[in-house]
C-alpha positions in Angstrom: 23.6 11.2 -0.3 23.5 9.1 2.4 20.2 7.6 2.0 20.9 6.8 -1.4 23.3 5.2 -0.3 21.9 2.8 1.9 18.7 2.3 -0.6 21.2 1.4 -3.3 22.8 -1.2 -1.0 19.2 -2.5 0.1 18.4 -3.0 -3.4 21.8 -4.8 -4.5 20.8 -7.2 -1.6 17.6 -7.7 -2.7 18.7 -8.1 -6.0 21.5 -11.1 -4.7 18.9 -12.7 -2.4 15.5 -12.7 -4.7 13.6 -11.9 -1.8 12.0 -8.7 -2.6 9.2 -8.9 0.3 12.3 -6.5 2.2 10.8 -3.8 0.5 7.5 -4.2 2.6 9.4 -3.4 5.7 8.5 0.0 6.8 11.9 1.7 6.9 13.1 -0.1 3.6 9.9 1.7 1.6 10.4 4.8 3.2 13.8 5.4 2.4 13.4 4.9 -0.9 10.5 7.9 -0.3 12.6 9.4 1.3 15.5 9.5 -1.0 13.6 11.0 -3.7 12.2 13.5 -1.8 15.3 14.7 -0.9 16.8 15.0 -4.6 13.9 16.6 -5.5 13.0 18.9 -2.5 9.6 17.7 -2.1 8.1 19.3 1.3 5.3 17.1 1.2 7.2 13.5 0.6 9.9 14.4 3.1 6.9 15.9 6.1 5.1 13.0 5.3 8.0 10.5 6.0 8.9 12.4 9.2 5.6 11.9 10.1 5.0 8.2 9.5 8.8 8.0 11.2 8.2 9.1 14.8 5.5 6.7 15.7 6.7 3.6 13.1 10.3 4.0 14.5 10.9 5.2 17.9 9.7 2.0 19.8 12.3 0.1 17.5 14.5 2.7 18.4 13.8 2.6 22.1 14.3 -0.9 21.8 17.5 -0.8 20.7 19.2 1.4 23.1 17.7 -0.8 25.8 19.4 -4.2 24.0 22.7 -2.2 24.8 21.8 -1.3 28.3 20.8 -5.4 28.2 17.5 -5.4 28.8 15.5 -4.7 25.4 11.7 -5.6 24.7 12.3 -8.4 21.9 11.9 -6.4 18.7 16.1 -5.9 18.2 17.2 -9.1 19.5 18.7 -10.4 16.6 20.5 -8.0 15.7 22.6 -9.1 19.0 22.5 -12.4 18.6 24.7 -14.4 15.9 23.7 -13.2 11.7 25.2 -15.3 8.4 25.8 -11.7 7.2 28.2 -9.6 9.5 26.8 -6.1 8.4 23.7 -7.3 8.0 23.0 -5.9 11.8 24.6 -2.3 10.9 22.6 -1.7 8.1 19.7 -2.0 9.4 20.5 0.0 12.7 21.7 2.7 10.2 18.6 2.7 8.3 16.2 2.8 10.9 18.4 5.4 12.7 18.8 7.9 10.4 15.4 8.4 8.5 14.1 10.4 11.2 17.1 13.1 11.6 17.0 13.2 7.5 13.6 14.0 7.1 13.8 16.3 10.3 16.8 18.3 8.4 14.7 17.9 5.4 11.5 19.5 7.2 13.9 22.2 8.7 15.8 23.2 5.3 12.3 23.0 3.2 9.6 23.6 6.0 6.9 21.1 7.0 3.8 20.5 4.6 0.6 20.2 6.6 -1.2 18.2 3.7 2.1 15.4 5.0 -0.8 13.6 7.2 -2.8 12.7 3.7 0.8 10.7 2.7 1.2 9.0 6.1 -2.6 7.7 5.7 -1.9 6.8 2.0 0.9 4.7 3.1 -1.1 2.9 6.2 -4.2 2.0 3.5 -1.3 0.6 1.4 1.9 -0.9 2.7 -0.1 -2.4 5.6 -2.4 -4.8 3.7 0.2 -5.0 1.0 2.5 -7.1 4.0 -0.6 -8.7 5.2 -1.2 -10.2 1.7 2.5 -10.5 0.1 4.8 -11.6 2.9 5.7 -14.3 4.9 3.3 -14.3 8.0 6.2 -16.0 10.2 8.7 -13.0 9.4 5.9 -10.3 10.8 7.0 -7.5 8.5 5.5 -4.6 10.1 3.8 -6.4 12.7 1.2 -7.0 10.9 0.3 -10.6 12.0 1.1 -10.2 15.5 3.0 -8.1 18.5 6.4 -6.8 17.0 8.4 -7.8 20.5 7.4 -11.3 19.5 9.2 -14.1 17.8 7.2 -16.4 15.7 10.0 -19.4 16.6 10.8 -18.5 20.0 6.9 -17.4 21.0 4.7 -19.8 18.7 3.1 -21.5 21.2 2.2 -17.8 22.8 1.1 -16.7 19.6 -0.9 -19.3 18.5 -2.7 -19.4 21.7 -3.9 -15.8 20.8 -6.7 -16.5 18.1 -6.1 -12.5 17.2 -3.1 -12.8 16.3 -1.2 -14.6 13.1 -3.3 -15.2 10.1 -6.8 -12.8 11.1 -7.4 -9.8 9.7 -8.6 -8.2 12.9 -4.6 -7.8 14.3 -4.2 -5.8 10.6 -7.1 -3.8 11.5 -5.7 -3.4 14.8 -2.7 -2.6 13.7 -4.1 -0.1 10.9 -6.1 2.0 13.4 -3.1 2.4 16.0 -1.1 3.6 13.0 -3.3 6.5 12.3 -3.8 7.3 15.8 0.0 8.0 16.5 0.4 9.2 13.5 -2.3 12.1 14.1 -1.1 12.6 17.4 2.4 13.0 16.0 0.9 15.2 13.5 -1.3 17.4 15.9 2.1 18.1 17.6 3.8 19.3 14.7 1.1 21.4 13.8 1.0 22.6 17.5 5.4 23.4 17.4 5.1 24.8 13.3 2.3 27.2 13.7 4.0 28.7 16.4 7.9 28.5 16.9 9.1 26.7 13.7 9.5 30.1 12.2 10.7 32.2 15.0 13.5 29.6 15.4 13.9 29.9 12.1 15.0 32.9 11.8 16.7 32.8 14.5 18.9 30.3 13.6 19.2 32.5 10.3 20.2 35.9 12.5 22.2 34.3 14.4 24.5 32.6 11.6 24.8 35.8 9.5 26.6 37.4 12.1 
């Protein structure tokens, strides 16, 4: 329920501000995944965003503890600074924050679907050089163009110094190949704690609340 809520309200704002190149961001497209997997209990949907979750997210996550602690790497700046839009800021800390616990209760209701890894890579080969082709290059959707803990006003002069970075393919590429790199690892992991605890705990859990 709640993800359909916020994907609801991320479409009535894109709706009011015409600019549908939101729905490239990562967590925007996944919730909507992920808000149909979870309506129709599709194991591999949900394992597959939990997947492509860890890696995409947890630096943005990381990031935006450390803003509170006052010393963050860049990528949640604004959401401290001044926004036209006062809950602007909370719905996107609410999105990003809760598609990994989701899909983790999702994995842990329905179990984990090793054939997930096939999605993640389905959605690297697509909503990657879908942003790099679609979207404004100055906004950085996905990082696509260049380092995500960089601003394109703030850092130009950085950025434009780096002839990698911005409008070349090889940052995409770049970008691409670190994607499925994490996103194996993540998924070597899960294979690693499924195969051999995620069903003793399981039913544990189970034992333990029939009592």
């Amino acid at each position: 329920m709640l993800i359909t809520v916020f994907s609801n309200q991320l479409t009535h704002i894109l709706w009011e501000e015409a600019d549908f190149g939101e729905l490239f961001w990562f967590c925007d497209f996944v919730s909507y995944i992920l808000a149909f997997a979870l309506f129709t209990k599709n194991r591999f949907l949900i394992s597959t965003v939990l997947l492509a979750s860890v890696p995409a997210q947890f630096l943005w996550i990381a990031d935006f503890f450390m803003n509170l602690a006052g010393s963050g790497l860049g990528r949640t700046d604004w959401l401290f600074t001044d926004n036209d839009v006062w809950w602007t800021p909370w719905i996107s800390t609410l999105m990003h924050g809760m598609i990994i616990p989701l899909s983790a209760w999702g994995v842990w209701k329905y179990g984990f679907d090793k054939r997930a890894i096939w999605g993640v890579y389905a959605i690297i080969l697509f909503l990657l050089p879908a942003t790099y082709f679609f979207t404004d290059p100055t906004i950085n959707r996905n990082c696509v163009f260049f380092p995500c803990d960089l601003n394109f006003i703030d850092d130009k002069a950085y950025i434009s110094a780096h002839t990698d970075y911005f409008m070349t393919w090889k940052y995409l590429l770049k970008e691409m190949l670190s994607w499925v790199f994490y996103s194996s690892s993540v998924y070597l992991v899960f294979r690693f704690f499924t195969d051999k605890y995620f069903k003793k705990v399981q039913a544990l859990f189970k034992s333990s609340t029939n009592k």
